[in-house]
C-alpha positions as a LaTeX table, in Angstrom:
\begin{tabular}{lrrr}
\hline
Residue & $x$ (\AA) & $y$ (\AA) & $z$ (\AA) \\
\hline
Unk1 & 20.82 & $-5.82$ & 8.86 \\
Unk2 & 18.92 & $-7.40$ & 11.53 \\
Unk3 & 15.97 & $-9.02$ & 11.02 \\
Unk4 & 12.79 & $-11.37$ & 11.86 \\
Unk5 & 11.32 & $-14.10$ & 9.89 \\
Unk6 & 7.32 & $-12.49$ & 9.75 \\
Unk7 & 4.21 & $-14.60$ & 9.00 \\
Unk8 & 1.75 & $-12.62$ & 6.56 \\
Unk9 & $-1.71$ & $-14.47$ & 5.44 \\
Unk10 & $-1.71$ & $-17.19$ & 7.57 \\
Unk11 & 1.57 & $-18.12$ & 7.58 \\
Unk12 & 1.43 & $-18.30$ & 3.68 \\
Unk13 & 4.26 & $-15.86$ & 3.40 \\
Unk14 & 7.38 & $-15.91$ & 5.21 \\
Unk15 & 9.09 & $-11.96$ & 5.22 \\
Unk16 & 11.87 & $-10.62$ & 6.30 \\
Unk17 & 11.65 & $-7.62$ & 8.06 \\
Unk18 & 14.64 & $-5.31$ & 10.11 \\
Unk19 & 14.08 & $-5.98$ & 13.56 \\
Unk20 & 15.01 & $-1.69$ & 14.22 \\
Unk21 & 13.13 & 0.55 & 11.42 \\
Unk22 & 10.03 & 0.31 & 9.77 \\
Unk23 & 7.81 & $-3.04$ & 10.33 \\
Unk24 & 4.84 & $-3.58$ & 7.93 \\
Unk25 & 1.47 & $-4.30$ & 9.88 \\
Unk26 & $-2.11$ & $-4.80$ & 8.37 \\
Unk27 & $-1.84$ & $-1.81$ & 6.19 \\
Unk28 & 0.03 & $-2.84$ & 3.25 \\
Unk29 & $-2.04$ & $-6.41$ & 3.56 \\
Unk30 & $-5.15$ & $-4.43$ & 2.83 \\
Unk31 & $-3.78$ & $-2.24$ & 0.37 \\
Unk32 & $-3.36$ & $-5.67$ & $-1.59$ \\
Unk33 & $-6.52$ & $-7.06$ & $-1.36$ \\
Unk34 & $-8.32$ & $-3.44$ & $-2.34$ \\
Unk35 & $-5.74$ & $-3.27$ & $-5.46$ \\
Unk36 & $-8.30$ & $-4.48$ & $-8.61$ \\
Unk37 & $-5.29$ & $-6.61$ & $-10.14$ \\
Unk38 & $-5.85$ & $-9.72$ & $-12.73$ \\
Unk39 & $-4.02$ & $-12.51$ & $-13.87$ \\
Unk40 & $-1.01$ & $-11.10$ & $-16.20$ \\
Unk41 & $-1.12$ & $-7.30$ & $-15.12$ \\
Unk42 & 1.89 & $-5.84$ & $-14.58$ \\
Unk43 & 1.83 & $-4.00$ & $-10.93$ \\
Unk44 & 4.20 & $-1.36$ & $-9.64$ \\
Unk45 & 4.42 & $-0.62$ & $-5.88$ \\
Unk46 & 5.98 & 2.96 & $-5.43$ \\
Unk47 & 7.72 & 2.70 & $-1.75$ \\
Unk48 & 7.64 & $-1.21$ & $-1.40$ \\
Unk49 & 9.46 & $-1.34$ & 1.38 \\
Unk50 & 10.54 & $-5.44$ & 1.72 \\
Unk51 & 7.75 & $-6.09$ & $-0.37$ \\
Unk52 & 4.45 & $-6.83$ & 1.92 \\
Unk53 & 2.10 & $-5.47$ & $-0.35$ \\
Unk54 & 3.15 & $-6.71$ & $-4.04$ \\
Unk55 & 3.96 & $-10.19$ & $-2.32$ \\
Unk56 & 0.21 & $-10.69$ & $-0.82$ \\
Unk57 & $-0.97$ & $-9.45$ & $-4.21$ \\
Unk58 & 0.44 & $-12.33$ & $-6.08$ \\
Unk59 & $-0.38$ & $-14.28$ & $-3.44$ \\
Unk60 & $-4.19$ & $-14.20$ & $-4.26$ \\
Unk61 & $-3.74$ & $-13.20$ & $-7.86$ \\
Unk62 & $-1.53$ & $-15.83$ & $-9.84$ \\
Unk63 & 0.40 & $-14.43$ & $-12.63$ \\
Unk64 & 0.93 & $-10.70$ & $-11.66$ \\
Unk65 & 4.16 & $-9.15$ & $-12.86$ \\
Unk66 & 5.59 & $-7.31$ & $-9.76$ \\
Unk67 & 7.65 & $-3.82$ & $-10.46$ \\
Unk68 & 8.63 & $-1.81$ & $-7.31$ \\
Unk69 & 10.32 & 1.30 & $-6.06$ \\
Unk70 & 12.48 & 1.50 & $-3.05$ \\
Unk71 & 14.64 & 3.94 & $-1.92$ \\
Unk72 & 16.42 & 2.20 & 0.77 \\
Unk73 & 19.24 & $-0.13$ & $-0.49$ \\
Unk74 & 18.62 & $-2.36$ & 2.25 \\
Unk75 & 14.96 & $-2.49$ & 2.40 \\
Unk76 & 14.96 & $-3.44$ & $-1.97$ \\
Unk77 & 17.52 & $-5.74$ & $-1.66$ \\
Unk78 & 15.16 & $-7.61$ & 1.22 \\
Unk79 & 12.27 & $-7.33$ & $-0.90$ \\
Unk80 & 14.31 & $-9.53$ & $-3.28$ \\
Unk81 & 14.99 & $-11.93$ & $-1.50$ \\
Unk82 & 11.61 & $-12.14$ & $-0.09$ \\
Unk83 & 10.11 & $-12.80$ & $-3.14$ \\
Unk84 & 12.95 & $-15.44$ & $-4.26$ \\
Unk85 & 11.51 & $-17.12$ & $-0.78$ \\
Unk86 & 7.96 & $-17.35$ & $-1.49$ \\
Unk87 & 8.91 & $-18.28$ & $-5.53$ \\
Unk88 & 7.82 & $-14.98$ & $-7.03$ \\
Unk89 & 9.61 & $-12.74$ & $-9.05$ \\
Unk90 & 9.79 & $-8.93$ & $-8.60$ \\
Unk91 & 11.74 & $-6.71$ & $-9.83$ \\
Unk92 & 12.96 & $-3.84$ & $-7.86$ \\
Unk93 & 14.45 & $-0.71$ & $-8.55$ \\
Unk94 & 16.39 & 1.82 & $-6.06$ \\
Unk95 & 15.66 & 5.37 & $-6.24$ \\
Unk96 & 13.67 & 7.93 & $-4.91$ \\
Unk97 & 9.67 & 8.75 & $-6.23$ \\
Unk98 & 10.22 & 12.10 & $-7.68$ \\
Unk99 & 13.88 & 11.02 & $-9.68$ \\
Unk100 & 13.98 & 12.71 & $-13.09$ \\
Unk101 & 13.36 & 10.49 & $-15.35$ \\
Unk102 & 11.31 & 8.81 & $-13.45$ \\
Unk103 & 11.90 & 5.06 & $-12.89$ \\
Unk104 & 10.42 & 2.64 & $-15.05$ \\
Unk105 & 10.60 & 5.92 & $-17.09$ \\
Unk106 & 9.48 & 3.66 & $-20.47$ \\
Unk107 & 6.82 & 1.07 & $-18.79$ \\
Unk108 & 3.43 & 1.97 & $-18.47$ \\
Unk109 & 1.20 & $-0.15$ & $-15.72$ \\
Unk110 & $-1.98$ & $-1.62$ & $-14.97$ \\
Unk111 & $-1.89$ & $-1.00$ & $-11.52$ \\
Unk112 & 0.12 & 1.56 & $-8.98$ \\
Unk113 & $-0.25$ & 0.64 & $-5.75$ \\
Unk114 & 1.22 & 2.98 & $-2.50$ \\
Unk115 & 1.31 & 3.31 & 1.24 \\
Unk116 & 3.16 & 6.50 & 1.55 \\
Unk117 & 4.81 & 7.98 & 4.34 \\
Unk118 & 1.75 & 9.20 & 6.78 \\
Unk119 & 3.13 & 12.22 & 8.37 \\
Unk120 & 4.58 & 15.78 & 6.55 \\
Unk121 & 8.00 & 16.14 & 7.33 \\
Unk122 & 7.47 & 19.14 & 9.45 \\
Unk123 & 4.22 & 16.89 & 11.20 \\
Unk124 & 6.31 & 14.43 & 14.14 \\
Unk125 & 9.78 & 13.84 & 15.29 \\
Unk126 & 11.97 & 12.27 & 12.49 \\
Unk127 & 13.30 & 8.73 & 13.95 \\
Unk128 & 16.80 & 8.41 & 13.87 \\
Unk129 & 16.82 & 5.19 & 11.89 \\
Unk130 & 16.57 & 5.92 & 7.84 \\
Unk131 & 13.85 & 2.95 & 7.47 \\
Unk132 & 11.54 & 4.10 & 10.12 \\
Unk133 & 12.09 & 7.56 & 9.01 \\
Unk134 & 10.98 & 7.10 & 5.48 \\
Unk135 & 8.06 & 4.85 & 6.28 \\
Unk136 & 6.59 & 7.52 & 8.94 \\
Unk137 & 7.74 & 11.17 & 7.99 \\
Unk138 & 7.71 & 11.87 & 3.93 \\
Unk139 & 10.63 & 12.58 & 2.24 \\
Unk140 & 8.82 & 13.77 & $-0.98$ \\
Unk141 & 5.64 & 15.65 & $-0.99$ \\
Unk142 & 2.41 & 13.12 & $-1.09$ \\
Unk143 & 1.62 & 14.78 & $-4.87$ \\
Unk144 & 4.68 & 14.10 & $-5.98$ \\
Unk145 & 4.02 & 10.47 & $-5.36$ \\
Unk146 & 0.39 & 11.14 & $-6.90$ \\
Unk147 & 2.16 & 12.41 & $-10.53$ \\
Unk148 & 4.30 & 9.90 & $-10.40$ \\
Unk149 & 1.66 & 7.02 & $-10.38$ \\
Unk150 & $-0.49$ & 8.94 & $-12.63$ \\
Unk151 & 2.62 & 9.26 & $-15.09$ \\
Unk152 & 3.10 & 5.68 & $-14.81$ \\
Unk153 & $-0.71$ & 4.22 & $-15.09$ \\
Unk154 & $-1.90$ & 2.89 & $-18.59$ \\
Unk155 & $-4.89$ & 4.75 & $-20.24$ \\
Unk156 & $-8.02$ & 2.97 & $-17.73$ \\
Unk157 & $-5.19$ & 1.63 & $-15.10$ \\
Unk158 & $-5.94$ & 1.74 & $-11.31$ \\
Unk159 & $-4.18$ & 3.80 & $-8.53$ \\
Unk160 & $-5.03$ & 2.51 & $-5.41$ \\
Unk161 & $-3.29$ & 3.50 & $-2.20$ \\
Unk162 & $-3.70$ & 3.49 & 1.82 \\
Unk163 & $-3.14$ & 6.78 & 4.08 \\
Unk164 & $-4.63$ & 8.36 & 6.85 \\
Unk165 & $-7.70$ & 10.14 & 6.92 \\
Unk166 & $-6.51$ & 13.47 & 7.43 \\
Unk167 & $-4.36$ & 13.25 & 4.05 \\
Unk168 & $-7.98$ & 13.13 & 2.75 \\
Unk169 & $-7.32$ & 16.70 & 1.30 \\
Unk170 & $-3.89$ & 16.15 & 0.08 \\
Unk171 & $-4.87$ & 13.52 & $-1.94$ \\
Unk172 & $-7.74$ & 14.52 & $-3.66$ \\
Unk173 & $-5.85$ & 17.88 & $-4.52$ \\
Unk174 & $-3.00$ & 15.28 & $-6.21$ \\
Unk175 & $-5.71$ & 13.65 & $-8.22$ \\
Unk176 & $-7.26$ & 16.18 & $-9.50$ \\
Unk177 & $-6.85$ & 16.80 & $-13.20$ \\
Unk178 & $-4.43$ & 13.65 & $-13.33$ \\
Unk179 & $-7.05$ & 11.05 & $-12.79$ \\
Unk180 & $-11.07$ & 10.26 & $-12.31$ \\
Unk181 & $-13.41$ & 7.59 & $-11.00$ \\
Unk182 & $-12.57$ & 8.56 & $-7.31$ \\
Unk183 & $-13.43$ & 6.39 & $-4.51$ \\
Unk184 & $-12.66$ & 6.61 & $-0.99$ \\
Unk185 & $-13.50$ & 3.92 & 1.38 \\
Unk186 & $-13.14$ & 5.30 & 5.23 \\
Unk187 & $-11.05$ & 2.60 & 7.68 \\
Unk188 & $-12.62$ & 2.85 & 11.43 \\
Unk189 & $-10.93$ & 0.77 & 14.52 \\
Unk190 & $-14.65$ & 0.21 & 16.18 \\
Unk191 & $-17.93$ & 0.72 & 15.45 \\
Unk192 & $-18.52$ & 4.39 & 16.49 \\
Unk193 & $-14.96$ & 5.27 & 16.35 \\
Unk194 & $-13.56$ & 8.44 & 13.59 \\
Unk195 & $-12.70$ & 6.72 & 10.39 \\
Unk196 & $-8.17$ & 6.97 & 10.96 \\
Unk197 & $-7.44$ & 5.71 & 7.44 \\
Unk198 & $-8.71$ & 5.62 & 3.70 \\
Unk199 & $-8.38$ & 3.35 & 1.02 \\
Unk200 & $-8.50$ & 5.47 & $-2.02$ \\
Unk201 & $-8.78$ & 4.39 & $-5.46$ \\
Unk202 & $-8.77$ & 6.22 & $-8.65$ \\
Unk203 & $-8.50$ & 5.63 & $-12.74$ \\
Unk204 & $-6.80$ & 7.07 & $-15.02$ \\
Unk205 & $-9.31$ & 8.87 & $-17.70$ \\
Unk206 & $-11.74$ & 7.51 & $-15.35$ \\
Unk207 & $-14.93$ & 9.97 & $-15.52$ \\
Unk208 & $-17.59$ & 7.90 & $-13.39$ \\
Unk209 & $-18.54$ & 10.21 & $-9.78$ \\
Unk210 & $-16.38$ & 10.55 & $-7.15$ \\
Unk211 & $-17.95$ & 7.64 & $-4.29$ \\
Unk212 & $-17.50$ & 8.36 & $-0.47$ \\
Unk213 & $-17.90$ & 4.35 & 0.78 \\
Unk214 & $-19.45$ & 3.77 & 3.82 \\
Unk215 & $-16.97$ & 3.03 & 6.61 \\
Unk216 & $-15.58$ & $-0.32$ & 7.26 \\
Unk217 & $-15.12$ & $-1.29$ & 10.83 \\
Unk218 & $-11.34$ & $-3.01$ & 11.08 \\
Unk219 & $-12.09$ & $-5.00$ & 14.89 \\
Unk220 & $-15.36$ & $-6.12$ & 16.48 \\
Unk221 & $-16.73$ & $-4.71$ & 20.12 \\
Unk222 & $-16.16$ & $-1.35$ & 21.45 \\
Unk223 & $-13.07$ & $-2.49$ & 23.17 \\
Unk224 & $-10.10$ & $-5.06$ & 23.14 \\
Unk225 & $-11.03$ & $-6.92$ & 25.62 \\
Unk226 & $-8.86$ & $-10.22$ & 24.98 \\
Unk227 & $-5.38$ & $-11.43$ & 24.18 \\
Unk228 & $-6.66$ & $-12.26$ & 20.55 \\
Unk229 & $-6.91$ & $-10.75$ & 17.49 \\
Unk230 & $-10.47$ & $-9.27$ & 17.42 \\
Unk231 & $-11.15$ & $-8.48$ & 13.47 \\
Unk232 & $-14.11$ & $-7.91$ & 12.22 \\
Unk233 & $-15.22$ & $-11.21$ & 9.64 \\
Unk234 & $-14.13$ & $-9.65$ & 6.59 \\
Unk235 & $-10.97$ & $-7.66$ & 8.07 \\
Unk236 & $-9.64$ & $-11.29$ & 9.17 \\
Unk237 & $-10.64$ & $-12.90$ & 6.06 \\
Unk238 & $-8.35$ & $-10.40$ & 4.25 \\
Unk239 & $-5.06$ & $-10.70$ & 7.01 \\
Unk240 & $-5.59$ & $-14.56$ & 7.22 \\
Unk241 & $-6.90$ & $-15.81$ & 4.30 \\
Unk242 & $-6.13$ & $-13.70$ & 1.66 \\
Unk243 & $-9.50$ & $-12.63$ & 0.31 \\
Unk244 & $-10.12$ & $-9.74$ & $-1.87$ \\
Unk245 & $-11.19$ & $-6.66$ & 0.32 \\
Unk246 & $-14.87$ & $-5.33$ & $-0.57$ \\
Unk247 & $-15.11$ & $-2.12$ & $-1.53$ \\
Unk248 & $-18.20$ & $-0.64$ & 0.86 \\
Unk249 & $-18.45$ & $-3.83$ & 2.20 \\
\hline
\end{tabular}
Protein backbone atom coordinates (compact mmCIF):
# COMPACT_ATOMS: atom_id res chain seq x y z
CA UNK A 1 0.00 0.00 0.00
CA UNK A 2 0.92 3.45 -0.70
CA UNK A 3 1.27 5.83 1.71
CA UNK A 4 2.29 9.37 3.37
CA UNK A 5 4.13 10.04 6.47
CA UNK A 6 1.12 12.58 8.25
CA UNK A 7 1.84 15.06 11.09
CA UNK A 8 -1.08 14.96 13.80
CA UNK A 9 -0.75 17.42 17.03
CA UNK A 10 1.90 19.41 16.07
CA UNK A 11 4.00 17.17 14.58
CA UNK A 12 3.85 15.01 17.84
CA UNK A 13 2.64 12.05 15.90
CA UNK A 14 3.99 10.76 12.81
CA UNK A 15 0.99 8.41 10.81
CA UNK A 16 0.87 6.57 8.11
CA UNK A 17 -1.86 6.98 5.98
CA UNK A 18 -2.72 5.31 2.12
CA UNK A 19 -2.08 7.95 -0.17
CA UNK A 20 -5.64 6.49 -2.37
CA UNK A 21 -8.62 5.66 0.26
CA UNK A 22 -9.68 7.10 3.29
CA UNK A 23 -7.38 10.02 4.94
CA UNK A 24 -8.16 11.00 8.57
CA UNK A 25 -8.64 14.91 8.98
CA UNK A 26 -9.64 16.87 12.23
CA UNK A 27 -12.45 14.58 13.02
CA UNK A 28 -10.98 11.70 14.67
CA UNK A 29 -8.45 14.41 16.50
CA UNK A 30 -11.51 15.81 18.18
CA UNK A 31 -13.18 12.72 18.84
CA UNK A 32 -9.98 12.16 21.12
CA UNK A 33 -9.88 15.07 23.00
CA UNK A 34 -13.97 14.89 23.74
CA UNK A 35 -13.36 11.03 24.83
CA UNK A 36 -13.42 11.44 29.05
CA UNK A 37 -10.42 8.82 29.27
CA UNK A 38 -7.94 8.54 32.51
CA UNK A 39 -4.75 7.22 33.22
CA UNK A 40 -5.07 3.18 33.11
CA UNK A 41 -8.55 2.88 31.26
CA UNK A 42 -8.72 0.53 28.83
CA UNK A 43 -10.20 2.23 25.43
CA UNK A 44 -11.65 0.50 22.42
CA UNK A 45 -11.99 2.35 19.08
CA UNK A 46 -14.68 0.48 16.90
CA UNK A 47 -13.54 1.40 13.10
CA UNK A 48 -9.93 2.71 13.93
CA UNK A 49 -8.94 3.02 10.78
CA UNK A 50 -4.72 3.49 11.06
CA UNK A 51 -5.32 4.55 14.40
CA UNK A 52 -5.73 8.61 14.50
CA UNK A 53 -8.02 8.69 17.20
CA UNK A 54 -6.73 6.04 19.94
CA UNK A 55 -3.09 7.37 19.09
CA UNK A 56 -3.94 11.24 20.00
CA UNK A 57 -5.77 9.81 23.01
CA UNK A 58 -2.70 8.39 24.57
CA UNK A 59 -1.03 11.10 23.41
CA UNK A 60 -2.60 13.49 26.06
CA UNK A 61 -3.59 10.75 28.44
CA UNK A 62 -0.47 8.61 29.58
CA UNK A 63 -1.22 5.11 30.42
CA UNK A 64 -4.40 4.28 28.34
CA UNK A 65 -4.70 0.70 27.16
CA UNK A 66 -5.64 0.96 23.41
CA UNK A 67 -8.14 -1.96 21.92
CA UNK A 68 -9.41 -1.37 18.32
CA UNK A 69 -11.56 -2.75 15.57
CA UNK A 70 -10.72 -2.66 11.96
CA UNK A 71 -12.08 -4.29 9.24
CA UNK A 72 -9.62 -3.58 6.61
CA UNK A 73 -6.49 -5.86 6.78
CA UNK A 74 -4.48 -3.17 5.52
CA UNK A 75 -5.73 -0.25 7.37
CA UNK A 76 -5.15 -2.59 11.14
CA UNK A 77 -2.04 -3.74 10.17
CA UNK A 78 -1.01 0.26 9.62
CA UNK A 79 -2.50 1.13 12.77
CA UNK A 80 0.14 -1.24 14.21
CA UNK A 81 2.74 -0.07 13.08
CA UNK A 82 1.75 3.40 13.80
CA UNK A 83 1.58 2.91 17.21
CA UNK A 84 5.02 0.79 17.35
CA UNK A 85 6.26 4.39 15.77
CA UNK A 86 5.09 6.74 18.28
CA UNK A 87 6.03 3.87 21.28
CA UNK A 88 2.47 2.93 22.15
CA UNK A 89 0.94 -0.23 22.21
CA UNK A 90 -2.48 -1.11 20.71
CA UNK A 91 -3.88 -3.92 20.05
CA UNK A 92 -5.94 -4.45 17.03
CA UNK A 93 -8.31 -6.83 15.94
CA UNK A 94 -9.75 -7.50 12.22
CA UNK A 95 -13.31 -8.00 11.78
CA UNK A 96 -16.33 -6.39 11.05
CA UNK A 97 -18.70 -4.35 14.01
CA UNK A 98 -21.67 -6.52 13.95
CA UNK A 99 -19.43 -10.20 13.92
CA UNK A 100 -21.19 -12.75 16.14
CA UNK A 101 -19.53 -13.02 18.90
CA UNK A 102 -18.62 -9.89 18.91
CA UNK A 103 -14.90 -9.00 19.18
CA UNK A 104 -13.37 -8.51 22.37
CA UNK A 105 -16.47 -10.73 23.01
CA UNK A 106 -15.03 -11.27 26.94
CA UNK A 107 -13.53 -7.56 27.71
CA UNK A 108 -15.62 -5.03 29.00
CA UNK A 109 -14.32 -1.15 28.54
CA UNK A 110 -14.11 2.11 30.03
CA UNK A 111 -14.42 3.92 27.04
CA UNK A 112 -15.84 3.21 23.23
CA UNK A 113 -14.91 5.65 21.10
CA UNK A 114 -16.30 5.82 17.06
CA UNK A 115 -16.32 7.88 13.91
CA UNK A 116 -18.55 5.81 11.81
CA UNK A 117 -19.10 5.81 8.29
CA UNK A 118 -21.21 9.26 7.61
CA UNK A 119 -23.38 8.35 4.78
CA UNK A 120 -26.24 5.21 4.49
CA UNK A 121 -25.22 2.97 1.96
CA UNK A 122 -28.05 3.83 -0.29
CA UNK A 123 -27.09 7.94 0.65
CA UNK A 124 -23.82 8.74 -2.14
CA UNK A 125 -21.89 6.95 -4.74
CA UNK A 126 -19.81 4.05 -3.22
CA UNK A 127 -15.94 4.85 -4.12
CA UNK A 128 -14.32 2.22 -5.81
CA UNK A 129 -11.48 1.90 -3.35
CA UNK A 130 -12.52 -0.51 -0.16
CA UNK A 131 -10.83 2.14 2.39
CA UNK A 132 -12.59 5.16 1.16
CA UNK A 133 -15.65 3.16 0.81
CA UNK A 134 -15.88 2.03 4.37
CA UNK A 135 -14.85 5.32 5.88
CA UNK A 136 -17.69 7.30 3.78
CA UNK A 137 -20.68 4.89 2.93
CA UNK A 138 -21.63 2.32 6.02
CA UNK A 139 -21.29 -1.09 5.64
CA UNK A 140 -23.29 -1.93 8.86
CA UNK A 141 -26.23 -0.03 10.02
CA UNK A 142 -25.12 3.05 12.51
CA UNK A 143 -27.21 0.97 15.50
CA UNK A 144 -25.50 -1.83 14.97
CA UNK A 145 -22.36 0.00 15.81
CA UNK A 146 -24.45 1.67 18.78
CA UNK A 147 -25.20 -2.16 20.41
CA UNK A 148 -22.06 -3.04 19.87
CA UNK A 149 -20.41 -0.25 22.05
CA UNK A 150 -23.14 -0.47 24.45
CA UNK A 151 -22.43 -4.36 24.70
CA UNK A 152 -18.93 -3.62 25.21
CA UNK A 153 -19.03 -0.49 27.85
CA UNK A 154 -18.49 -1.30 31.66
CA UNK A 155 -21.45 -0.50 34.05
CA UNK A 156 -20.82 3.84 34.17
CA UNK A 157 -18.33 3.60 30.94
CA UNK A 158 -18.46 6.39 28.26
CA UNK A 159 -19.51 6.15 24.53
CA UNK A 160 -18.43 8.98 22.83
CA UNK A 161 -18.47 9.30 19.07
CA UNK A 162 -18.34 11.99 16.05
CA UNK A 163 -21.01 12.03 13.03
CA UNK A 164 -22.84 14.37 11.16
CA UNK A 165 -25.64 16.27 12.24
CA UNK A 166 -28.23 14.78 10.28
CA UNK A 167 -27.45 11.20 11.92
CA UNK A 168 -28.79 13.22 14.91
CA UNK A 169 -31.93 10.90 14.75
CA UNK A 170 -30.22 7.72 14.06
CA UNK A 171 -28.29 7.97 16.93
CA UNK A 172 -30.42 8.87 19.55
CA UNK A 173 -32.87 6.02 18.32
CA UNK A 174 -29.51 3.55 18.89
CA UNK A 175 -29.16 4.86 22.38
CA UNK A 176 -32.17 4.60 23.53
CA UNK A 177 -32.84 1.93 26.12
CA UNK A 178 -29.03 0.86 25.80
CA UNK A 179 -27.58 3.86 27.47
CA UNK A 180 -28.34 7.42 29.42
CA UNK A 181 -26.66 10.68 30.34
CA UNK A 182 -26.98 11.97 26.67
CA UNK A 183 -25.12 14.87 25.48
CA UNK A 184 -24.80 16.31 22.19
CA UNK A 185 -22.47 19.07 21.47
CA UNK A 186 -23.35 20.70 17.80
CA UNK A 187 -19.90 21.28 15.48
CA UNK A 188 -20.47 24.63 13.22
CA UNK A 189 -17.69 25.73 10.42
CA UNK A 190 -18.47 29.70 11.21
CA UNK A 191 -20.23 31.62 13.39
CA UNK A 192 -23.77 31.70 11.85
CA UNK A 193 -23.25 28.68 9.84
CA UNK A 194 -25.83 25.13 10.44
CA UNK A 195 -24.13 23.05 13.04
CA UNK A 196 -22.62 19.87 10.11
CA UNK A 197 -21.42 17.56 12.90
CA UNK A 198 -22.07 16.34 16.60
CA UNK A 199 -20.02 15.11 19.20
CA UNK A 200 -22.24 12.84 21.13
CA UNK A 201 -21.58 11.30 24.33
CA UNK A 202 -23.48 8.91 26.39
CA UNK A 203 -23.12 6.44 29.69
CA UNK A 204 -23.96 3.42 30.23
CA UNK A 205 -26.75 3.26 33.21
CA UNK A 206 -26.25 6.86 32.98
CA UNK A 207 -29.74 8.53 34.13
CA UNK A 208 -28.69 12.37 34.39
CA UNK A 209 -30.94 14.61 31.36
CA UNK A 210 -30.25 14.43 28.02
CA UNK A 211 -27.97 18.10 27.35
CA UNK A 212 -28.20 19.83 23.84
CA UNK A 213 -24.56 21.94 24.16
CA UNK A 214 -24.41 25.07 22.69
CA UNK A 215 -22.60 25.03 19.34
CA UNK A 216 -18.94 25.27 19.01
CA UNK A 217 -17.63 27.28 16.17
CA UNK A 218 -14.59 25.01 14.44
CA UNK A 219 -12.78 28.38 12.32
CA UNK A 220 -12.87 32.10 13.08
CA UNK A 221 -14.45 34.92 10.50
CA UNK A 222 -17.24 34.38 8.21
CA UNK A 223 -14.91 33.35 5.50
CA UNK A 224 -11.41 31.76 4.66
CA UNK A 225 -9.88 34.43 3.68
CA UNK A 226 -6.05 33.29 3.95
CA UNK A 227 -3.67 30.49 3.09
CA UNK A 228 -3.64 29.54 6.91
CA UNK A 229 -5.33 27.51 9.08
CA UNK A 230 -8.05 29.79 10.61
CA UNK A 231 -9.30 27.75 13.93
CA UNK A 232 -11.03 29.10 16.34
CA UNK A 233 -8.58 29.31 19.90
CA UNK A 234 -9.82 26.25 21.35
CA UNK A 235 -10.36 24.20 17.94
CA UNK A 236 -6.43 24.81 17.35
CA UNK A 237 -5.54 24.15 20.82
CA UNK A 238 -7.09 20.67 20.38
CA UNK A 239 -5.39 19.89 16.51
CA UNK A 240 -2.01 21.45 17.68
CA UNK A 241 -1.55 21.05 21.06
CA UNK A 242 -3.39 18.33 22.19
CA UNK A 243 -5.74 19.82 24.77
CA UNK A 244 -8.80 18.22 26.04
CA UNK A 245 -11.90 19.51 24.01
CA UNK A 246 -14.57 21.43 26.30
CA UNK A 247 -17.69 20.18 26.32
CA UNK A 248 -20.06 23.55 25.63
CA UNK A 249 -17.12 25.38 25.56
Amino acid sequence: MDTSQDGFLGGRLQLAQPNIGYRAGIDPVLLAAACPAKDGEHVLELGCGVGVASLCLAARVPGVRLHGVEILTDYAQLARGNAAQNSFEFDVQVGCVSARPTLFYDQSFHQVIMNPPYFREDASPTPPEAGRASGRSEQVALSHWIETAAKRLRPRGYLTLIQRVERLPDILAGLSGRLGSISVQPLAPRDGRAPHLVLVRARKSGRAAFQLLATQILHVGAAHVKDCPDYAPQISAVLRDGAVFQWGG
